[in-house]
C-alpha positions in Angstrom: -29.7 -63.6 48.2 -30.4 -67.2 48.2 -30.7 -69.6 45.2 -34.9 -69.0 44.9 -33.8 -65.4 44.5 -35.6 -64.1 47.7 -34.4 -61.3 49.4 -33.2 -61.9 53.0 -34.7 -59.9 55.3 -33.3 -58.7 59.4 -36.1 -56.2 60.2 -34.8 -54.5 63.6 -37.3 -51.8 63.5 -40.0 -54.1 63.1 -38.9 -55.7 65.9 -39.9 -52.7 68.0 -42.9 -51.6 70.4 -45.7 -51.6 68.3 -46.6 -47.4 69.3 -43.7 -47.0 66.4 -45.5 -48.0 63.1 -48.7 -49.7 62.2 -48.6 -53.3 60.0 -49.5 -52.4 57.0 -49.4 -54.3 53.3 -49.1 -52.4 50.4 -52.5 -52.1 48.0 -51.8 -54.3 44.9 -52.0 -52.2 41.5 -53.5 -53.7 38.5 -50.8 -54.4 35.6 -46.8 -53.1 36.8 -44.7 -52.8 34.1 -41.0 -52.2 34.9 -39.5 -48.6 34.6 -35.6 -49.3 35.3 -33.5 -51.6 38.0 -30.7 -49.7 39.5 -28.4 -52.4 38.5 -25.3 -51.1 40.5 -26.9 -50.5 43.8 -28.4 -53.7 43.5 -24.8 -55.2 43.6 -24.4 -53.2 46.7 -26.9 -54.8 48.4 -26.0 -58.0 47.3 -29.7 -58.3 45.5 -30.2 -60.5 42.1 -31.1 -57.4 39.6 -32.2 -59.9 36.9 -34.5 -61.4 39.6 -36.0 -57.9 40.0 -35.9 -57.6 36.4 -38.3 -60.3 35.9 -42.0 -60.5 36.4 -41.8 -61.7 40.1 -39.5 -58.9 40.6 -42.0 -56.6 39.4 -44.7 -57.7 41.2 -42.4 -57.4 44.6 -41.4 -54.0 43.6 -45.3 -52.9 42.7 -46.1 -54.5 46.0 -48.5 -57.4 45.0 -46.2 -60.0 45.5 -43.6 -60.0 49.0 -41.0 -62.5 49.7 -40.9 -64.0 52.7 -39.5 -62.5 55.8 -40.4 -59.3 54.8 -42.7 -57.5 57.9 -44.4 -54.1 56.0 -44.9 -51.7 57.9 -46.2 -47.7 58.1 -44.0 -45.9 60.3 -45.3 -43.1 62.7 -43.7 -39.7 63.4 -44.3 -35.8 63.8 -43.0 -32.8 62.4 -42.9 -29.3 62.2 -43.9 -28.4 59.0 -42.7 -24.8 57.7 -42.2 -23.9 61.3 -45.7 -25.0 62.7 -46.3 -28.0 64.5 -48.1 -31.0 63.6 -48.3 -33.8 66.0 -48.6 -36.7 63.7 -47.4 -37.6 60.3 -46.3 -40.9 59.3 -45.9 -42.7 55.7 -49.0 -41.5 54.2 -47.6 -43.5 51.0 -45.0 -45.7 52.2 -44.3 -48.8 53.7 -41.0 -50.2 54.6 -40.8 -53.8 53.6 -38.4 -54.8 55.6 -34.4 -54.3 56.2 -31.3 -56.2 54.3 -27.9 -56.4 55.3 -25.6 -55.3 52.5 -22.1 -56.4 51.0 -20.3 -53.3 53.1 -22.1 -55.0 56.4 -24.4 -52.4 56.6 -27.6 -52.1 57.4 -30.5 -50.9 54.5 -34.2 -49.9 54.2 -36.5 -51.1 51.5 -39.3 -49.4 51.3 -42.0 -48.7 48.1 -43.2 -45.3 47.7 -46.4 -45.0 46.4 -48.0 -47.9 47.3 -51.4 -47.0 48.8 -53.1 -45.8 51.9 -52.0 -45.9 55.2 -53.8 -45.3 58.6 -51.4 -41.7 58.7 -52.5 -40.9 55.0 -55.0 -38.6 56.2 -57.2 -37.4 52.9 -54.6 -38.7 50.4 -54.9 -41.8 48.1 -51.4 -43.0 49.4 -50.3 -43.6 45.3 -47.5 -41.3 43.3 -47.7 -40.0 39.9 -45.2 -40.9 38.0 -43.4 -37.4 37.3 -42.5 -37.5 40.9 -41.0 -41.2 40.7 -38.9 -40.1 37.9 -37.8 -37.2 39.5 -36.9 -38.5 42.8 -34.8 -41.3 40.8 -33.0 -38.8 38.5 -32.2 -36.8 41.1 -31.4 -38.9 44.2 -29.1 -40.9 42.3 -27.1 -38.3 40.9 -26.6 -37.0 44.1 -25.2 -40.3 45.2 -22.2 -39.8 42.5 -22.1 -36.6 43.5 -20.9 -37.8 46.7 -24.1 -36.9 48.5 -25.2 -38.7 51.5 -28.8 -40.0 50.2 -31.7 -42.3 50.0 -31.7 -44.2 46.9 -33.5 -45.3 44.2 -33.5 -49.4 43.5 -36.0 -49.7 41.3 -38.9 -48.1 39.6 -42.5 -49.6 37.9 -46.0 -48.3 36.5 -48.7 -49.2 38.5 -51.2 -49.5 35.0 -53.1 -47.4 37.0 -53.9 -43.3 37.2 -54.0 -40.9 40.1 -55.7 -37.6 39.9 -53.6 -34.6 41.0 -56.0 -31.9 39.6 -55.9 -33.9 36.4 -55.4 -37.6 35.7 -51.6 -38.8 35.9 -50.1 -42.0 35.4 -49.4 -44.0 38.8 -46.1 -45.4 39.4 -43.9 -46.8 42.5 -40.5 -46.3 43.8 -38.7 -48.7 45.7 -36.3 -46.6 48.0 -33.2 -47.3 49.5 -32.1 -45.7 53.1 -30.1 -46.5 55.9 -33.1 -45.6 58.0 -36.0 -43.3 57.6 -35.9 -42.1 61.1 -36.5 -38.6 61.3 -35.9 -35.6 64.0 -40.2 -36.2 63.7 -40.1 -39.6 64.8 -38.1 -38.4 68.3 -40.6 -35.2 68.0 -43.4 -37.5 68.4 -42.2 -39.2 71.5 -41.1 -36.5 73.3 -44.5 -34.4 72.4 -46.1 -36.9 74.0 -43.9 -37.2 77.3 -43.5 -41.0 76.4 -39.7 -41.3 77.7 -39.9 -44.9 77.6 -40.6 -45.2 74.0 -37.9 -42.2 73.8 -35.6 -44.3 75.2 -35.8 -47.2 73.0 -35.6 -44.8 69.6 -32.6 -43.5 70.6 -31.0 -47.1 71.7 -32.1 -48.2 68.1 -30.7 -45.3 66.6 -27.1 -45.4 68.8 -26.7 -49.2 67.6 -27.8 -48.8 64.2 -26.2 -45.6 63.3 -23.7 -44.4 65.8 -22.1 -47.7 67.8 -19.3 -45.2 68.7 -21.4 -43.1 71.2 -21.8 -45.5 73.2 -18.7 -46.0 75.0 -18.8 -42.4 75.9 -19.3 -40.7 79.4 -23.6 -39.4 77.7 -24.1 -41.5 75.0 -27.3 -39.7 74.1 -25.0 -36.4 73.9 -22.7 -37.8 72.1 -25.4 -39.2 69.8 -26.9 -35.7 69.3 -23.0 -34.5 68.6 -22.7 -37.2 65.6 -26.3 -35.9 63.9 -25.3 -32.2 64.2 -21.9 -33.0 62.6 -23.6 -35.1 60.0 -26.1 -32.6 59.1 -23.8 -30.1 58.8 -21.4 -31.8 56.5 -25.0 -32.9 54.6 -25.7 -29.4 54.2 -22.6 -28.0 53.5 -22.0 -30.3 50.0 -25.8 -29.8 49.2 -24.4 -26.4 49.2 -21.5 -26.6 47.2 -23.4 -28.1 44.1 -26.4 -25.0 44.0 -28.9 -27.7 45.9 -32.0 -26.5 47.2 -34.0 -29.1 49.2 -37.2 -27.1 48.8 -39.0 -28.8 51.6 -36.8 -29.1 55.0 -39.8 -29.9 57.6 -38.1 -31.7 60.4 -39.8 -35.0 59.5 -37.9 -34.7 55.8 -34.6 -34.8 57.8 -32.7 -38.1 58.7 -30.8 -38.8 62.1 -28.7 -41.4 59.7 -27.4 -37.7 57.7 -29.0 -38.5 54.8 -30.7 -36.8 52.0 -34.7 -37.3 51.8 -37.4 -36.2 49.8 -36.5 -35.5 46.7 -39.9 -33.5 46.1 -39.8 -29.6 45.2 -36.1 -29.7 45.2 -33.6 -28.1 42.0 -30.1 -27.0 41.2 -29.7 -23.9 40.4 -28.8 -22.8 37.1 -28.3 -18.8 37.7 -26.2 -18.4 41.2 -28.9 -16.5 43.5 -28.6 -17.0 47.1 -32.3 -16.2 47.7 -33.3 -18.7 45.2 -37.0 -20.8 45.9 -38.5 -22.8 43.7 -40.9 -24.7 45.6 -44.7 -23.7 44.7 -45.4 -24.4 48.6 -42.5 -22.5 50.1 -44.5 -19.2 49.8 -41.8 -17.2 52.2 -38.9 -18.1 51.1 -38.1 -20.2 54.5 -36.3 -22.9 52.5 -34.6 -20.7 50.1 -31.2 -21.6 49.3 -29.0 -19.1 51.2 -31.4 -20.3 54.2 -30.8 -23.9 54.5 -28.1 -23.9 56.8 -29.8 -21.7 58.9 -32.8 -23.4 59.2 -30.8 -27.0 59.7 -29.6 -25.7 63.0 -32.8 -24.5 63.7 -34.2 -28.3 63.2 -31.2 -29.3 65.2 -32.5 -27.2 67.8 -36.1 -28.9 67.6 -33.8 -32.3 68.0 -32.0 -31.5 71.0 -34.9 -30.2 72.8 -36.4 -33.3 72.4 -34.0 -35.3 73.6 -33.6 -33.4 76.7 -35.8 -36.2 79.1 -32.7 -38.4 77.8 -29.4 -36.2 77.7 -30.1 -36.0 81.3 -32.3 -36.4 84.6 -31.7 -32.9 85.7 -33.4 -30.6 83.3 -31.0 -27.6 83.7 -28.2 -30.0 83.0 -29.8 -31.2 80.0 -30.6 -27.8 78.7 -27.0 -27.0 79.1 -25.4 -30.0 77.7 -27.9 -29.5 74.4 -27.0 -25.9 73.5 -23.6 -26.5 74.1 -23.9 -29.4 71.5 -26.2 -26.9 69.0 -23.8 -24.0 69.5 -21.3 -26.2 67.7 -23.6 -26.5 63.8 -22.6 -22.7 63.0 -18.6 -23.6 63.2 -19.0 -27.2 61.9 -21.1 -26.0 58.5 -18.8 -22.9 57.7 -15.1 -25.0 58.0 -17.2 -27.8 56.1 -18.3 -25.4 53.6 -15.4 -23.2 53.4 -13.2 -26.4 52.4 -15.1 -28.0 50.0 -15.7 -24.5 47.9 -11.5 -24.2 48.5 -11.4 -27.4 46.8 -13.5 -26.2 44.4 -11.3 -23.5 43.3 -8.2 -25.7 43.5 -7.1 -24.3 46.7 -5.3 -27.4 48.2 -4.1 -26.3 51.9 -6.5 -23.5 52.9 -5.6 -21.0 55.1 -8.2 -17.8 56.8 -6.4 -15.7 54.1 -8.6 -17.3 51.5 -11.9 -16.6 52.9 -11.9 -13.3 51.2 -10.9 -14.7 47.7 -13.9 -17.8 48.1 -16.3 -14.9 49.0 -15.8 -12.7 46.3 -16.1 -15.4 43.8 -19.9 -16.5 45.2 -20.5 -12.6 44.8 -19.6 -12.4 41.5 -21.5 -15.1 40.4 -24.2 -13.4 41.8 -24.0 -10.3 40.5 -23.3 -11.4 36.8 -26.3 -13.8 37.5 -23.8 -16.8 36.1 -24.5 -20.1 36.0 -23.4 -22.1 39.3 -22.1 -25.5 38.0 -20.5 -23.9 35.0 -19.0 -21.2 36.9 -17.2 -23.3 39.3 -16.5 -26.1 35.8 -14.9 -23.7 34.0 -12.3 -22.9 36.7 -11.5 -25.5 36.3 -10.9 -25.7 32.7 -8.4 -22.3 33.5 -6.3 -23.9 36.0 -4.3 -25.9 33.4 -5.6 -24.5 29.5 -3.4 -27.3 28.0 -6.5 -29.6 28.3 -8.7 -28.8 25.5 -10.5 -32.0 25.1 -12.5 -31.4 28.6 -12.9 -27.5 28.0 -15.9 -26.0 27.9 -15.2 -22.7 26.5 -17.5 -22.7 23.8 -20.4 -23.3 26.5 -19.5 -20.8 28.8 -16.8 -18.1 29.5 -16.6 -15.5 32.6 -17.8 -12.0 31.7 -15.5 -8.9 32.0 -16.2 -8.3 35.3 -14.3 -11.4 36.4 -11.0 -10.8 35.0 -9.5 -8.9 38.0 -10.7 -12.0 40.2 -9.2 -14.5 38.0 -5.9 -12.5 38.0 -6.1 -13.4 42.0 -6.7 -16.5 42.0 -3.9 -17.7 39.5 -2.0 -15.6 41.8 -3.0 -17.8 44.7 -2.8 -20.8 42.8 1.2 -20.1 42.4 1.5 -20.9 46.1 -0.1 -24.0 45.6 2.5 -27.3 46.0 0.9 -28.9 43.0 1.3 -28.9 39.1 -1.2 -27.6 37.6 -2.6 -31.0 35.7 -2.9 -32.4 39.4 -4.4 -29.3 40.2 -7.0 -29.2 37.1 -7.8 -32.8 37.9 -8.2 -32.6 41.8 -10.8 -29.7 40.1 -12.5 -31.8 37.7 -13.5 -34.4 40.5 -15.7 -31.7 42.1 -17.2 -29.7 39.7 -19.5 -31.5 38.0 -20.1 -30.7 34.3 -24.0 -32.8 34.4 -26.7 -31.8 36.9 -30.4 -32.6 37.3 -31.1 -29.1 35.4 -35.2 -28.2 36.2 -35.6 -28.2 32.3 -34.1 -31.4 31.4 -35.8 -33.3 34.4 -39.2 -31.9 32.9 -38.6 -32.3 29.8 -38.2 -36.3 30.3 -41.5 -36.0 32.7 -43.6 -35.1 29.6 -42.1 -37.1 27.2 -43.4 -40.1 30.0 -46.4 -39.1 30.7 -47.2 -37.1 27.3 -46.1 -40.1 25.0 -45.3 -43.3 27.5 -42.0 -42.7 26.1 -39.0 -43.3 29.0 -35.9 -43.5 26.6 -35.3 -39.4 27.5 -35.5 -40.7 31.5 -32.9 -43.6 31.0 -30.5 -41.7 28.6 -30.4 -38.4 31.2 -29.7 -41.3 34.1 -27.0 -42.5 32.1 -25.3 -38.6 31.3 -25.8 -37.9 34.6 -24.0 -41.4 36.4 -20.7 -39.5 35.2 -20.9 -36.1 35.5 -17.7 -35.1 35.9 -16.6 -36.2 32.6 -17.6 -34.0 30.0 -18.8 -35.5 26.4 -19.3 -33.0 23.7 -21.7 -35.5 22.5 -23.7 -34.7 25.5 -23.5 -31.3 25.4 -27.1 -30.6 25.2 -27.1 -31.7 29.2 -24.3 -29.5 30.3 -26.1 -26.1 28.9 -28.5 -24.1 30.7 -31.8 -23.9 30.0 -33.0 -21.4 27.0 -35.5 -18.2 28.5 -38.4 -20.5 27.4 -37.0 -23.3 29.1 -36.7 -21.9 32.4 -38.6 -23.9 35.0 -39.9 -21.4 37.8 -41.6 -23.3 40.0 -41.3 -27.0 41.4 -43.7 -29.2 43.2 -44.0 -31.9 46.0 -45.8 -34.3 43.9 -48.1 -35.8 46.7 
């Protein structure tokens, strides 16, 4: 950031052949007012926040106004889209402003959602309600302190304007935050079209940008596809571990960087059911929750087939070389998932023995149709009950049907080379006492859109940047949702 406050902008994707986006400037809105500045990422990125506080701030994040450097443009991919295949996509409501380089030496995306049409936004009007732009904040950001590889949310405004999505609806923008958006879609769309060329130079951009480390290998487009699967898989496997369902996992909503994206029809769980959907479009239950590792290797699979003109000049070798690299997700997600829920039980040097323990635990929860994030919280609580001040008994305790259980695992806990405080707070880091519940991210929808009134939205952003650390205060965000509270359905927004 310079002394005028301008953003500086290094805008490598830009800088490629122009098949891989369109220029496009974002449609001005009428009269933005600001929503919230994510003040500590802004700090990250080594951005002014009371710059994007102020009314040129606004006007930048509602698109009207752009610094210079910035190069907008719509980017172009494919996708298959609950299994069928659609041969182009592209940001029907984004543009990408441009790229900064952060305080960590990294390399971000800025782009504004819902910022007006686009030559890939087919019939849409390229705008976002603003439910969805509150949703995808509250919920993208607490997966970030969640330790959840994700896209971000830097800022948020009204656009003074309304959208109709089968009735009129407030308009607002996001301005997003992503180490990329390149998708398994935008190397689908290459490779659909048998443009090896254009292949090439994707996955150059993507080696250098995101995985510098493949290149000094023997295939660095192998080893490339190695680092996504191992990514994904270790993306999945925590989405997992917190009662996560995505909702919508088109290949085209999945990021080569590892990455979390689209944060439309997704929810935590409250009651612990594997075959859990919630999203109004996902009408077979293909994105259910007990599915999503499944069908991440499945995407995977749509990934390394496209890749195959670039893994190697002899098809069969390619072939080879790619399911040996996909046969890997299955091993990579279960030891990924197995650890993290042996952390969450406290479990500190696994061994195969504790499979059986882990297993039966998720079973119970599903029989006794108990809530996930309390379930796994108050574990916690039991392994050291000298700690009232963090307990939640009087939210939640294990029915009957758990007590044999729980006599096993203190049993296995005995074994364990820690004390149990150590234990209880290696425990607490993990199992998070403040989710996104459905009801609570509803409830501050309609108070914004019902009344224009945001103070629910900011005060669940700020329970929710430390939910780890229970507040008895707060308890009202900890609690499941009453029977008439219970949201049933969720929707993509667009």
């Amino acid at each position: 950031m310079n002394s005028d406050h301008e953003i500086v902008f290094d805008n490598s994707y830009a800088r490629l052949p122009g098949q891989f986006y369109t220029r496009q400037l974002p449609v001005p809105v009428s009269s933005p007012a600001l929503i919230r500045v994510n003040r500590a990422l802004t700090g990250q990125l080594g951005l002014d926040a009371d710059w994007l506080e102020s009314e040129a701030g606004i006007q930048f994040i509602a698109g009207n106004e752009l610094p210079e450097g910035s190069d907008p443009i719509a980017t172009v991919y494919a996708g298959h889209q609950f299994g069928g295949w659609n041969p182009q996509l592209g940001d029907g409501r984004a543009i990408l402003l441009g790229e900064v380089i952060a305080v960590d030496g990294l390399r971000y995306d800025i782009q504004l959602k819902g910022s007006g049409r686009t030559p890939y936004s087919r019939n849409g009007d390229g705008r976002a309600p603003l439910g969805p732009v509150l949703r995808e904040y509250i919920v993208s950001e607490a997966m970030a302190v969640l330790g959840v590889p994700t896209t971000r949310a830097l800022a948020a405004v009204t656009t003074g304007e309304s959208v109709y999505r089968k009735s009129m609806l407030p308009g607002a923008i996001l301005a997003r935050v992503a180490r990329s958006h390149i998708r398994i879609g935008t190397v689908e769309f290459f490779a659909a079209r048998g443009d090896v060329p254009s292949l090439e130079t994707l996955v150059r951009h993507v080696i250098d940008r995101h995985y510098p480390a493949s290149e000094n290998t023997e295939n660095p487009v192998r080893a490339l596809l190695d680092l996504v699967i191992a990514a994904q898989a270790g993306l999945v496997a925590r989405w997992q571990l917190l009662g996560f369902i995505h909702g919508v996992m088109n290949t085209d909503n999945m990021l080569l960087s590892g990455e979390t994206i689209d944060y439309g029809p997704c929810a935590f769980m409250d009651e612990f059911d594997p075959g859990r959907v919630l999203s109004s479009i996902d009408h077979g239950g293909r994105y259910a929750y007990g599915n999503q590792a499944h069908i991440a290797h499945w995407n995977l699979s749509v990934l390394a087939q496209s890749l195959l003109p670039v893994i190697d000049p002899d098809r069969n070798a390619a072939i080879e070389s790619a399911q040996a690299a996909i046969d890997t997700f299955p091993g990579l997600y279960q030891a990924a998932f197995q650890k993290g829920l042996c952390r969450k039980l406290g479990i500190w040097a696994p061994t195969t023995d504790d499979e059986p323990l882990t297993q039966d635990f998720l079973q119970l929860m599903k029989d006794e149709a108990t809530d996930f994030s309390l379930s796994f919280r108050r574990l916690s609580d039991l392994a050291d009950q000298g700690n009232e001040e963090a307990s939640i008994q009087h939210l939640f305790e294990f029915p009957a049907a758990f007590i044999p259980w729980l006599e096993r695992w203190q049993q296995r806990l005995g074994s364990d080379p820690r004390d149990a405080a150590t234990r209880q707070m290696s425990m607490y880091s993990v199992n998070p006492v403040y989710i996104p519940r459905n009801h609570l991210v509803e409830e501050v929808i309609e108070a914004a859109e019902l009344q224009q009134d945001l103070e629910p939205f900011h005060s669940l952003v700020e329970v929710l940047s430390q939910p780890f650390e229970f507040d008895k205060r707060q308890t009202r965000y900890a609690i499941p949702p009453r029977s008439d509270q219970i949201v049933r359905q969720t929707f993509c927004g667009t």
